[in-house]
C-alpha positions in Angstrom: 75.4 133.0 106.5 77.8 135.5 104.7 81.3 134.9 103.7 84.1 136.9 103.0 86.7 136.0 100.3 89.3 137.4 98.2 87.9 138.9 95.2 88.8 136.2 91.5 88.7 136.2 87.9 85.4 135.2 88.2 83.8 138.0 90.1 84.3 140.2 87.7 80.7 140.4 86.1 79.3 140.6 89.8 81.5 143.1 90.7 80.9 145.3 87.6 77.8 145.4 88.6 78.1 146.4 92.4 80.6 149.3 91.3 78.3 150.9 88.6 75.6 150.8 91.5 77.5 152.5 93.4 78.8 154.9 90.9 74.9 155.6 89.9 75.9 154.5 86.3 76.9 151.7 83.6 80.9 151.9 83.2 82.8 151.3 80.3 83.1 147.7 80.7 86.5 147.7 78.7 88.3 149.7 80.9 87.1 148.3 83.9 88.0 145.0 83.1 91.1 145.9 82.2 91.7 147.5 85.4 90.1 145.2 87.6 92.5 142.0 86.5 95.5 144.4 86.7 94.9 145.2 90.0 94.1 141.8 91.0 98.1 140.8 89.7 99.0 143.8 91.9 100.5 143.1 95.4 99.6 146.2 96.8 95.8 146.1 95.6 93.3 143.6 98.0 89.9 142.9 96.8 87.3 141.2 98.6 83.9 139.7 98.1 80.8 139.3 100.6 79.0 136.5 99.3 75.5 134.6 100.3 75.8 131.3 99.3 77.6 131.3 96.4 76.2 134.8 95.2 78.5 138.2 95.4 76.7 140.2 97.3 79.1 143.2 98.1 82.6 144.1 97.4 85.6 146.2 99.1 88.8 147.3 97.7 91.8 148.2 99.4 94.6 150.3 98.1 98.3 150.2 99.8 100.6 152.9 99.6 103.5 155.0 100.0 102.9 158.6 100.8 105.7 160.8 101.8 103.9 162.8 104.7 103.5 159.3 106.4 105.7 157.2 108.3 104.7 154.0 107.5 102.6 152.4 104.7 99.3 153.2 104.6 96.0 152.3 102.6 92.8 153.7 101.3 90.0 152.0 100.8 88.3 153.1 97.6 85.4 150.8 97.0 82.4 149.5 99.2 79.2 148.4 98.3 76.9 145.7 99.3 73.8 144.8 97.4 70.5 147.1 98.8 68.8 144.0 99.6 71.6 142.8 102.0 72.7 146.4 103.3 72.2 146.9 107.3 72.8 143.2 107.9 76.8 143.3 108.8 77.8 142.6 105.3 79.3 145.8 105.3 80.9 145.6 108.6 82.2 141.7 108.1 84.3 143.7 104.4 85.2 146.3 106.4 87.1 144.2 109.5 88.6 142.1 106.6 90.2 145.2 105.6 91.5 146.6 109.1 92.9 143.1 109.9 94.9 143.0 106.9 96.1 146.7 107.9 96.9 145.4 111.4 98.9 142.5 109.8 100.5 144.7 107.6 101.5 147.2 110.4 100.0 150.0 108.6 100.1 153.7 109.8 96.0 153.8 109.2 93.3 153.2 106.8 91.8 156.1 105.0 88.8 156.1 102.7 86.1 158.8 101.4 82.5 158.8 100.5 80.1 161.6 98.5 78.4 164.2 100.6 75.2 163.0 99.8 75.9 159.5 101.4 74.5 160.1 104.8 74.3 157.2 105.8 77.3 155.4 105.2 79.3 158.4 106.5 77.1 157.1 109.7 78.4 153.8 109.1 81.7 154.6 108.9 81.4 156.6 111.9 79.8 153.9 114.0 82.9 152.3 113.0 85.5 154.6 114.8 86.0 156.2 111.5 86.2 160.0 112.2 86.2 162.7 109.0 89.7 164.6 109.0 89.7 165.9 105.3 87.7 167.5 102.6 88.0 166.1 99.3 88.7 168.3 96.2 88.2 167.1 92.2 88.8 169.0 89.2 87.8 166.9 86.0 89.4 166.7 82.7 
């Protein structure tokens, strides 16, 4: 059976690991940790954990904010991934109705989020989800 908690000190190594597999590489550790127990301190940053047993096996984050062109809070989620072994088995699905009952609670305006082009399948997963695309994405890199 899976489980769904908020995301702890203690995750951090598992959850290092589940956002350079997603990323598609190893990132600076330093920074990351840094960030990651910032944002855990911040009220407006939610973090969960799928876990098997007592094993991370996936990982959401949820960002709230305060955009002009809104009416009311809103959120983004910026980070999903579930382990490859545990993928198509409602991991996903059981992180992502974590977030969009906290955004009910919260009487947010909507949840947004993003994925690469090249993820096919999970913009097929978020679609099956009610999720529909709206927006392109644009990044210039310094």
């Amino acid at each position: 059976m899976f489980t769904i908690r908020k995301a702890t000190p203690a995750d951090l190594e598992p959850v290092y690991q589940l956002i350079c597999d997603l990323e598609g590489e190893s990132l600076n550790y330093s920074y990351f940790t840094e960030n990651y127990r910032r944002n855990l301190e911040d009220s407006t940053v939610h973090y969960w954990v799928a876990c098997h047993g007592e094993k991370v096996i996936g990982f959401l984050s949820m960002h709230v904010q305060r955009i002009l062109h809104h009416v009311r809070l809103t959120c983004e989620l910026q980070e999903l991934n579930v382990l490859p072994e545990y993928r198509s088995r409602g991991v996903g699905s059981m992180l992502m109705e974590q977030a969009e009952k906290l955004a009910k609670e919260l009487g947010l305006e909507e949840v947004e989020l993003t994925t690469r082009n090249y993820r096919v399948r999970t913009q097929e997963f978020y679609k099956r989800l009610g999720y529909e695309q709206t927006h392109l994405k644009f990044v210039k890199k310094f």
